[in-house]
C-alpha positions as CSV (number, residue, x, y, z in Angstrom):
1,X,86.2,134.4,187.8
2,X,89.6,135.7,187.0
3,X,91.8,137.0,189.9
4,X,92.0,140.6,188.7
5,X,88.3,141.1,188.3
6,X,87.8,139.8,191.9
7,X,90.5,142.7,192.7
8,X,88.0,145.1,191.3
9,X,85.0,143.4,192.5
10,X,86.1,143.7,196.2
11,X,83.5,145.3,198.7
12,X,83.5,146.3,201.8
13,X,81.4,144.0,204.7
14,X,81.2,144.8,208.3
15,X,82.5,142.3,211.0
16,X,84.6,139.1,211.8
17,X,82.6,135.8,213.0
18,X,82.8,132.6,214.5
19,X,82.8,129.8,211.8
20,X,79.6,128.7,210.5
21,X,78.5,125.2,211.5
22,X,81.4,124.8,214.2
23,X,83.8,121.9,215.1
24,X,81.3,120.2,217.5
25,X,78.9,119.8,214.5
26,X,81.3,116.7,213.9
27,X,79.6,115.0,216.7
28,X,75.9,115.5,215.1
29,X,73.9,112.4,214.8
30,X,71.0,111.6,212.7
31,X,69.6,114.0,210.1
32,X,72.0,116.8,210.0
33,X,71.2,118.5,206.9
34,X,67.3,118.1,206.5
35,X,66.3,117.2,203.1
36,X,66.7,118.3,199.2
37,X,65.3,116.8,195.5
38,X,66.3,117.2,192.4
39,X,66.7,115.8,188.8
40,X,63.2,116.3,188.3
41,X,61.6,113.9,185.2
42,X,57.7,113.3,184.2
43,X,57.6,110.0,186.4
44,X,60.3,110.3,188.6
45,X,62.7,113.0,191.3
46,X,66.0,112.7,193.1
47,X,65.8,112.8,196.8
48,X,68.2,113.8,199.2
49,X,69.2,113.7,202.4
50,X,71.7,113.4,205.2
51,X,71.9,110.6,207.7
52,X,74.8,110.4,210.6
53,X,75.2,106.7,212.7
54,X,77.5,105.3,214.4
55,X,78.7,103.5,211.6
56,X,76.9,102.3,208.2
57,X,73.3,102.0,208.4
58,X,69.9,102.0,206.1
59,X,68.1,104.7,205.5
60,X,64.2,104.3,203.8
61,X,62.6,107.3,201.8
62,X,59.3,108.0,201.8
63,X,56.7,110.0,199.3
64,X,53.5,111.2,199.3
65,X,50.9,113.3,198.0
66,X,49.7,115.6,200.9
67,X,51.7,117.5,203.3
68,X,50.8,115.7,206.1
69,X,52.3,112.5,204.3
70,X,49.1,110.9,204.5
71,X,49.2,107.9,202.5
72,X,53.2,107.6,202.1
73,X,54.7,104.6,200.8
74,X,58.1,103.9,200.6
75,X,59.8,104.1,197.2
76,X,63.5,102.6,198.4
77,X,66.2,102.5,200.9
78,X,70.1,102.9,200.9
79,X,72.9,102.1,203.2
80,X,75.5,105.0,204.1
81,X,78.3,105.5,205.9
82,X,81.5,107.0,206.4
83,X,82.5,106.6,202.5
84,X,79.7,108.5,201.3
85,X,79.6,111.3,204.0
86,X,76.5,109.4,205.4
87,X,74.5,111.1,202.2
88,X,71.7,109.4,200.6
89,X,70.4,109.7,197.2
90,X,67.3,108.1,196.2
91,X,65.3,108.5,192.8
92,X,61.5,108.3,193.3
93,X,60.1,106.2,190.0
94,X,56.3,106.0,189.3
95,X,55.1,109.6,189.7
96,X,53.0,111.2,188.2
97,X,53.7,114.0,185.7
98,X,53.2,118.0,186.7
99,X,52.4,117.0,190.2
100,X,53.5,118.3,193.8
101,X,54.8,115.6,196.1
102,X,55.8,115.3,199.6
103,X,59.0,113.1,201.3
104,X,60.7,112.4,204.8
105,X,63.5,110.0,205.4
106,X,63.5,107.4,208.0
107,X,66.5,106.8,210.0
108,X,67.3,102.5,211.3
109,X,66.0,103.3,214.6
110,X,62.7,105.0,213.6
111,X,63.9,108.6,213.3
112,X,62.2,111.1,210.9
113,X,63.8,113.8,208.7
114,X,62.1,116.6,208.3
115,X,59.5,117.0,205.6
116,X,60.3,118.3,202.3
117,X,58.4,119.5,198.9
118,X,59.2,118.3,195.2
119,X,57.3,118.5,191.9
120,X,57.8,116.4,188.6
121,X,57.6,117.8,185.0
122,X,54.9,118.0,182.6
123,X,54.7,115.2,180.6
124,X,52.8,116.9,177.9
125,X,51.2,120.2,177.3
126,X,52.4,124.1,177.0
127,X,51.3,125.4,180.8
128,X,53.6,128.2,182.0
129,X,56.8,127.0,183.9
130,X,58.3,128.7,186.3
131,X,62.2,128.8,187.5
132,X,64.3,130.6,190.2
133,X,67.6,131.1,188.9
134,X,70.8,131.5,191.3
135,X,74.4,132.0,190.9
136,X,77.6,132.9,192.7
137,X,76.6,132.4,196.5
138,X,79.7,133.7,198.8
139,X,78.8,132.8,202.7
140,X,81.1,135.3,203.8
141,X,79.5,138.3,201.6
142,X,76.5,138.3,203.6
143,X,72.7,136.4,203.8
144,X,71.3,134.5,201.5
145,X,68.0,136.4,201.2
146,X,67.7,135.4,197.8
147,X,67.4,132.0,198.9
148,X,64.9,132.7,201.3
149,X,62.9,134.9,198.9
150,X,62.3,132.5,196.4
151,X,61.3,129.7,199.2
152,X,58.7,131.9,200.3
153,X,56.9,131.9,196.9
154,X,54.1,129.7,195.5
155,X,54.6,130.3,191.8
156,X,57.8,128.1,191.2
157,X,58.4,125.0,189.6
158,X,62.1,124.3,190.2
159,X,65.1,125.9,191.0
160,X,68.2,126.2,188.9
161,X,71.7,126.1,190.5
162,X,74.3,127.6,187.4
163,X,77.5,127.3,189.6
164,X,79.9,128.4,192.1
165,X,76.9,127.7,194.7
166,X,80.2,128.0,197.3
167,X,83.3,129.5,197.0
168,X,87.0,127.4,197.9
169,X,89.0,130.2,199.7
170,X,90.7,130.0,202.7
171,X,89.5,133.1,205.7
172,X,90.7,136.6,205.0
173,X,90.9,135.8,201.4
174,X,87.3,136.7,199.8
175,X,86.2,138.2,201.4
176,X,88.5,139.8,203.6
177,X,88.2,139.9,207.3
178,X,87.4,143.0,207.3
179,X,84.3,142.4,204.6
180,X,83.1,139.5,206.6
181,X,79.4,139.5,207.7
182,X,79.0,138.5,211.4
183,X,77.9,134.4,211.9
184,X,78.7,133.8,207.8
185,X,82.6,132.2,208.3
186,X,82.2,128.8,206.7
187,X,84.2,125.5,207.8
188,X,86.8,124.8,207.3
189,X,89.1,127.6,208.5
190,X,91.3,126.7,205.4
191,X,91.0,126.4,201.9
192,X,89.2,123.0,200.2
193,X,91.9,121.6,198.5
194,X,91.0,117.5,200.1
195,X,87.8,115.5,200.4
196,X,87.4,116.5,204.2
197,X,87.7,119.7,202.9
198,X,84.8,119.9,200.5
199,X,82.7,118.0,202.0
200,X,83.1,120.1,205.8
201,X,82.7,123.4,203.6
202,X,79.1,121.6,201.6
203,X,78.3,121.2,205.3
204,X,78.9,124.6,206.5
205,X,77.0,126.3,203.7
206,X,74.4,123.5,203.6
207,X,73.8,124.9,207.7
208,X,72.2,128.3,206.2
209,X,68.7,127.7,207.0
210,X,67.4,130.0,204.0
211,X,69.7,127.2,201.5
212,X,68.0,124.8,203.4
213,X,64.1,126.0,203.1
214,X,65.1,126.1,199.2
215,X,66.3,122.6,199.0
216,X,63.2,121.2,201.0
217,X,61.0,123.7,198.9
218,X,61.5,122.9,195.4
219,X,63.7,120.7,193.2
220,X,67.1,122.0,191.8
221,X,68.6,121.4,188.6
222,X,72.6,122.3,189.3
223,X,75.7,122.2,187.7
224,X,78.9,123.1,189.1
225,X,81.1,126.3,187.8
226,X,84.8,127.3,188.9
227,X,84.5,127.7,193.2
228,X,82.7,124.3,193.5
229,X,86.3,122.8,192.9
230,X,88.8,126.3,192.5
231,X,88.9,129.3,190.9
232,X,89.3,129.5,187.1
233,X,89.7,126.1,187.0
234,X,90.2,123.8,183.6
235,X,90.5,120.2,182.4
236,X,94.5,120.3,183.3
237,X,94.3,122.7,186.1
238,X,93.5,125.8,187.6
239,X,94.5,129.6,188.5
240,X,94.2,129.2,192.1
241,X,95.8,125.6,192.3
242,X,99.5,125.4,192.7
243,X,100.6,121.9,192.3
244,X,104.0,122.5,194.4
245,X,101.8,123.2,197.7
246,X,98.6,121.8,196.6
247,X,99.0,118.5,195.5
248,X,98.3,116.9,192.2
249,X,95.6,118.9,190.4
250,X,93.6,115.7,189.4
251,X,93.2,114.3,192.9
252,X,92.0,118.0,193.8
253,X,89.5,117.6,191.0
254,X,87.9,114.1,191.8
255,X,87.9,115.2,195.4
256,X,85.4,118.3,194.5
257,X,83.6,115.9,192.0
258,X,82.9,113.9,194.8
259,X,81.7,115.7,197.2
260,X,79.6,117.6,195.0
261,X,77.5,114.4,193.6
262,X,77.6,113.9,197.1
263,X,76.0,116.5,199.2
264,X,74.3,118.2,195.8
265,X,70.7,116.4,194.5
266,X,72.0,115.4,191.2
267,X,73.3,112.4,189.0
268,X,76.5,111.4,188.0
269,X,75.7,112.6,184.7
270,X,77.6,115.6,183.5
271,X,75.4,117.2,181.3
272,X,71.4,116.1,180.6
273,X,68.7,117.5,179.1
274,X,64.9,118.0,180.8
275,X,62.0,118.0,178.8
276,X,59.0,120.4,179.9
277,X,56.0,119.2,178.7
278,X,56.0,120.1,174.8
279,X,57.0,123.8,176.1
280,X,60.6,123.2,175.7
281,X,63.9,121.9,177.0
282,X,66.1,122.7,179.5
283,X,69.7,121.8,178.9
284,X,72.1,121.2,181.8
285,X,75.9,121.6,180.5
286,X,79.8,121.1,181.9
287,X,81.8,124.2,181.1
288,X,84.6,123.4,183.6
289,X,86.6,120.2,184.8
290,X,86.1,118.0,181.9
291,X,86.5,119.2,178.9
292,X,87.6,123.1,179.2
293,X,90.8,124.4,177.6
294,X,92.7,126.6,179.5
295,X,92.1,129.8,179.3
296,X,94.1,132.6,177.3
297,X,95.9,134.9,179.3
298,X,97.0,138.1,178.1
299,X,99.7,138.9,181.2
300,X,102.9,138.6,178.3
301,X,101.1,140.5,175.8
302,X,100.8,144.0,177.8
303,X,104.4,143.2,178.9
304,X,105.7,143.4,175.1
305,X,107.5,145.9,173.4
306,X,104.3,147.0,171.4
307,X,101.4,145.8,173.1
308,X,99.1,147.1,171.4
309,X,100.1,145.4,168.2
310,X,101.0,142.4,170.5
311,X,97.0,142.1,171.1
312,X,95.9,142.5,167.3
313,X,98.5,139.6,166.8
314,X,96.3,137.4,169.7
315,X,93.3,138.3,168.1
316,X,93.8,137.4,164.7
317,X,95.5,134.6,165.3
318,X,95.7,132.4,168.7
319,X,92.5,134.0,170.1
320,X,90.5,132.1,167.2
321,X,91.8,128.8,167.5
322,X,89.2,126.4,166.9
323,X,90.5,123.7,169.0
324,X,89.5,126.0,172.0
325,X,86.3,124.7,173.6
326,X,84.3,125.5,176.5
327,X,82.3,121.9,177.0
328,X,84.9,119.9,174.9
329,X,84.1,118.2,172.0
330,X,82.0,115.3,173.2
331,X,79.5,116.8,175.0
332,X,79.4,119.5,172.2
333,X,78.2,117.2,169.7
334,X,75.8,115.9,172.3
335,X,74.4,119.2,172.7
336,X,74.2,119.7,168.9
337,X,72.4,115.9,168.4
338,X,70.5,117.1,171.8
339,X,68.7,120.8,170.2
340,X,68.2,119.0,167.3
341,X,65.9,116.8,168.5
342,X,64.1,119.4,170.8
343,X,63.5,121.7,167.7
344,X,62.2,118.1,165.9
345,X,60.0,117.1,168.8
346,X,58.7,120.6,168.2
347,X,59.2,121.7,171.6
348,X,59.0,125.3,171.4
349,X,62.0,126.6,173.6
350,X,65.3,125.4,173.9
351,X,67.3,126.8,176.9
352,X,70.3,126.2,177.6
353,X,72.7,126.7,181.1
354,X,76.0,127.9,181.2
355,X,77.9,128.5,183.7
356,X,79.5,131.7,182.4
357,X,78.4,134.5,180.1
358,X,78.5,134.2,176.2
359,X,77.3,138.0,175.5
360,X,80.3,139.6,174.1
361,X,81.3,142.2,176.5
362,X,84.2,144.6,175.9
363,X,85.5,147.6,178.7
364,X,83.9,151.0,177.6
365,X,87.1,153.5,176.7
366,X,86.4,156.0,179.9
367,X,85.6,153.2,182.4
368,X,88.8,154.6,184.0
369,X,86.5,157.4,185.2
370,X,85.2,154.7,187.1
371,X,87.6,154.3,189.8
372,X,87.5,158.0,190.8
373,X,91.1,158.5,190.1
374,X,92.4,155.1,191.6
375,X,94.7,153.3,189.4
376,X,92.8,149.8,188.5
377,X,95.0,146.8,186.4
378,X,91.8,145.5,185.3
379,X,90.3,148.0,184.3
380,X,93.3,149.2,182.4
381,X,94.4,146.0,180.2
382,X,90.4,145.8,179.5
383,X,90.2,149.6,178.1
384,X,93.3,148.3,176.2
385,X,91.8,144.8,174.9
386,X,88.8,146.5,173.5
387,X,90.9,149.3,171.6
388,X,92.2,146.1,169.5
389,X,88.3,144.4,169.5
390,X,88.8,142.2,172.3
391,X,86.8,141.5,175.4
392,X,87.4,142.4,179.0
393,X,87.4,138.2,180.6
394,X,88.4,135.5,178.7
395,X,87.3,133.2,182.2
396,X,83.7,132.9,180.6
397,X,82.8,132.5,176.4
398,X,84.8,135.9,175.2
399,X,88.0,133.6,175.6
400,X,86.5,130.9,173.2
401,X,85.0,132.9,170.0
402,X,85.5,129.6,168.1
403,X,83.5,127.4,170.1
404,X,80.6,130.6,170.9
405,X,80.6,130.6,166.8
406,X,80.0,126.4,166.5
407,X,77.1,126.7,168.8
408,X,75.2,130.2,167.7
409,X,75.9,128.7,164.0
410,X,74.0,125.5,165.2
411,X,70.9,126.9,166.7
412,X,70.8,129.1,164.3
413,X,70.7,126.3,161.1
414,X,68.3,124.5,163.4
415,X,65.9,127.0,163.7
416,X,65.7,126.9,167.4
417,X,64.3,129.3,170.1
418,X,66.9,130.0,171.9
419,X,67.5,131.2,175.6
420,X,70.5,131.1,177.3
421,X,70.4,131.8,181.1
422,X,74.1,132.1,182.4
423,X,75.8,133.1,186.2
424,X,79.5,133.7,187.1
425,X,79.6,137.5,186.7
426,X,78.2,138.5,190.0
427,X,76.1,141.4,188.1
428,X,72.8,141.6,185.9
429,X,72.9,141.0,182.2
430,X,70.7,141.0,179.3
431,X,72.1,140.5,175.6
432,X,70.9,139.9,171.7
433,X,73.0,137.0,170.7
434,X,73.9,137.2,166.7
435,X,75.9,135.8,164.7
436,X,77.2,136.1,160.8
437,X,74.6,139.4,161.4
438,X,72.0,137.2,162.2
439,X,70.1,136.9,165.5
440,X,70.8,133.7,167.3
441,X,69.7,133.2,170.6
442,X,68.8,135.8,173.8
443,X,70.9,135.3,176.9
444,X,69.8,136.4,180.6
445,X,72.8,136.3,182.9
446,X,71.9,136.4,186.8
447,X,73.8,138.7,189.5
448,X,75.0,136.7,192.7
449,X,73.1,135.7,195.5
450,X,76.0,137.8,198.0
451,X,79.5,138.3,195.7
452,X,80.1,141.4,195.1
453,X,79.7,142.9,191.8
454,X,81.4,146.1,189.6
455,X,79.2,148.7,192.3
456,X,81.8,147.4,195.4
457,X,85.2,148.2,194.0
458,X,84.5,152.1,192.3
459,X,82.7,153.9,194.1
460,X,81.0,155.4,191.1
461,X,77.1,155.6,189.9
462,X,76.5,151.9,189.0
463,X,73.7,153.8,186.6
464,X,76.6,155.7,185.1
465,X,78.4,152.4,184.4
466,X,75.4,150.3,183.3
467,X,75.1,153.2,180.3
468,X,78.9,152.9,179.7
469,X,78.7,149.4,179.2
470,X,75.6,149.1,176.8
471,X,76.5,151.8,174.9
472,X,80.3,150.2,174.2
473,X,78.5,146.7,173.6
474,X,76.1,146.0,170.6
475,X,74.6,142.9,172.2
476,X,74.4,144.3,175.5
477,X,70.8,145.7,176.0
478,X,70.5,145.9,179.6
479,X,72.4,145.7,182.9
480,X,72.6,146.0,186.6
481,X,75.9,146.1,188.6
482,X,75.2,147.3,191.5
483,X,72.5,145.0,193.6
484,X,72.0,140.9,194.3
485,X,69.5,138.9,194.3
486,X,68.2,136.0,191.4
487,X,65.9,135.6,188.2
488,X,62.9,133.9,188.1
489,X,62.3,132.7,184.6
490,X,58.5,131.7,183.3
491,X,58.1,130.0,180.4
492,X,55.3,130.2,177.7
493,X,54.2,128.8,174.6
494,X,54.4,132.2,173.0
495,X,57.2,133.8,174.8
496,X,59.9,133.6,177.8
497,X,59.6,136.3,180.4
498,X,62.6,136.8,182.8
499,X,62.8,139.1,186.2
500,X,66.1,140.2,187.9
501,X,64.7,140.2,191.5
502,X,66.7,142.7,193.5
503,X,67.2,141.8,196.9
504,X,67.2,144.4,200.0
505,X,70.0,143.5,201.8
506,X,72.0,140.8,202.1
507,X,74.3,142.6,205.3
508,X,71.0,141.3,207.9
509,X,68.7,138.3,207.0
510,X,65.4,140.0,205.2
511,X,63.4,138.5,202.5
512,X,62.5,142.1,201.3
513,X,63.3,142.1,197.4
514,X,61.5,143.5,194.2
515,X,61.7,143.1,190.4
516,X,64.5,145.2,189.4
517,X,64.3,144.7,185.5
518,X,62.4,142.7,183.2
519,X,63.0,140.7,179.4
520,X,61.0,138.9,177.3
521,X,61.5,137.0,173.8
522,X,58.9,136.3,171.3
523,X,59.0,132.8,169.9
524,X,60.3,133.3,166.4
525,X,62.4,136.1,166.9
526,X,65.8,135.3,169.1
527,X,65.7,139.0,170.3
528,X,64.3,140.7,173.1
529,X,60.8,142.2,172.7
């Protein structure tokens, strides 16, 4: 997420707070951070937990099929220590398909973890699949109610993790202390820039017992966006890294690698796909650290003599460079050789993750009534990006056109059904994909679990800029930009239906929330019903 847009995404909070999960939590023994699965196949689940000795030790996992852990049997054992953050990561082999399972951990001397819940995929079939979608979870913002919400439920499969699932920044930063919630100041009072770093702010956010309940409640696919290592961030650096006081970018990047396959239930792999039964596919993708190129930035162009002809200039030319990718070119032919053999299985859905949003999205040409009179950079450069066709951020797909064009051309030729389901944006999106005038794919793009969104930096009726914005944008069918929360996705042979749960509050701990908005897509059509 760009700096500027956070300028305009800036709300206002309540109180300052002690720091979450405190410096005397270094002197926790045994199971710190209670359990979490993920990576979930037909016959087999990733199981996580936390496990703090003396010094290295072994730690034994155990499954079952009731929730009383009648029956368990142990399905493997692995020593941690100090090297590892005393995490475990175990994968469960010979389960069966579509079925609910239980698991604890055992600690050397005898100890239990607590108890958590996992479930494997169909191996065949088309039975309705369920997902809770989350992106963009700020501690400091406020509660994580969506969190809380969604463990509360009994008709979820999984749960998706699209990115920034914590945010880098130093106190008084974003938020400011005068936005912070009371209790919700993560560790540590700096920002992540070393191992210790990351891996003391995984544990601070990994204290909030609502994350917790999810993690021992259902599996999570995840993949990492920008905050997980630091804003804006690409293969050769980032926006908030400064190399003079920071340190050499790519030890910054394999330390946030690291802790995140290391406190996060997932593989090493940076991209997979899940299959669902004969329902569909469910793509995990990389749009960050490995194969990103940097991001244009327009800064010189509004700073030349004629900008506005400066920006037509950008947009014909280095704006479409085709050597501009988002995934990079391996793991875009991957996905390419990956949908193809979904739509040949005959799998009827293909839905892919990003970690930012491919709707094109431009600034409507009075969103300067917006601000109520306030002068606003953002909003300014973006009213005068879309006067020469351009969008608003080029931090997510509308600063890659190129690479949006290779992939919508692909599914398209392939005949696939499409879904994309995207984070990053902090606000609630649904959009007709088409390209070359054809429809290509529907994308539903969650709001943030806490970050704040367009409603906390105008001051104006977020229903007022919702119609702005989809009148100004031809893909753009739908928004929200004023509330949090998460989507919960079902998937069926026929059709995809998704909700934009809104939230009550996240300034006090409630698991109040309601369906603010819902999509569906017909299979066949690649546009919202």
């Amino acid at each position: 997420m760009l700096v500027s847009r956070r300028s305009l995404l800036a709300g206002v909070g309540a109180l300052t707070a002690a720091p979450l999960f405190a410096a005397d939590a270094d002197a926790a023994r045994g199971f710190t951070h209670s359990v979490a699965s993920g990576e979930p196949g037909p016959d087999s689940v990733l199981l996580w937990t936390r496990c703090v000795m003396a010094g290295a030790g072994e730690v034994t996992a155990e499954i079952a099929e009731q929730a009383d852990m009648t029956g368990a049997r142990v399905v493997g054992a692995q020593i941690t220590g100090p090297w590892r953050d005393w995490t475990v990561k175990l994968t469960a082999d010979g389960l069966a398909p579509d079925r609910w399972y239980w698991f604890r951990f055992v600690a050397p001397d005898g100890t239990r973890s607590a108890i958590g819940r996992t479930r494997t995929l169909p191996a065949d079939g088309v039975r309705p699949w369920r997902a809770a979608i989350f992106s963009c979870s700020n501690l400091g913002y406020g509660w994580f109610n969506a969190y809380g919400h969604a463990a509360a439920r009994d008709d979820l499969d999984c749960a998706i993790h699209l990115g920034d699932y914590f945010y880098e920044y130093a106190p008084d930063h974003y938020p400011k202390t005068a936005e912070l919630i009371a209790g919700r100041l993560p560790q540590p009072l700096g920002e992540t820039v070393h191992l210790a770093d990351y891996r003391q702010r995984f544990a601070s956010y990994r204290a909030d017992a609502d994350l917790q309940a999810l993690h021992a409640r259902l599996p999570m696919i995840a993949q990492w966006d920008d905050h997980e290592s630091v804003n804006d961030s690409w293969e050769g650096g980032a926006q908030n890294h400064d190399p003079a006081t920071e340190g050499d970018w790519n030890q910054r990047r394999a330390a946030s690698i690291q802790a995140y396959r290391e406190w996060m239930p997932v593989s090493d792999e940076p991209w997979k796909s899940y299959d669902i039964g004969a329902l569909a596919t469910l793509f995990r993708t990389e749009t960050r650290l490995l194969g990103r190129t940097q991001q244009p930035d327009l800064d010189a162009l509004f700073k030349a003599a004629d900008p506005a002809a400066a920006l037509r200039a950008f947009r014909d030319g280095a704006w479409q460079d085709p050597g501009a990718t988002m995934m990079g070119w391996q793991q875009e032919s991957w996905l390419d050789h990956a949908l193809a053999a979904s739509v040949r299985s005959g799998r009827r859905w293909q839905v892919v993750g990003f970690g930012t949003i491919m709707g094109q999205t431009m600034m409507p040409a009075d969103a300067e009534t917006w601000m109520n009179g306030k002068q606003n950079s953002y909003v300014t450069a973006g009213i005068a990006a879309a006067k020469a066709g351009l969008p608003f951020n080029f931090d997510n797909w509308g600063g890659y056109p190129a690479a949006r064009a290779r992939f919508l051309r692909k599914a398209q030729q392939l005949g696939a059904n499409t879904v994309l389901i995207s984070g990053d944006s902090h606000n609630a999106w649904a959009y007709d994909l088409a390209q070359d005038g054809h429809a290509a794919a529907v994308e539903f793009a969650g709001h943030s679990v806490t970050s704040p969104g367009f409603e906390s930096g105008t001051g104006y009726d977020p229903r007022r800029i919702a119609a702005d914005l989809v009148r100004t944008n031809p893909e753009l069918k739908w928004c929200d930009t004023s509330r949090r929360g998460y989507m919960a996705l079902t998937i069926e042979a026929e059709r995809v239906r998704n909700d934009w749960i809104m939230v009550d509050t996240i300034t006090k701990r409630s698991t109040a929330g309601t369906i603010g908005h819902t999509a569906t897509v017909a299979r066949g059509r690649n546009v919202m019903a």
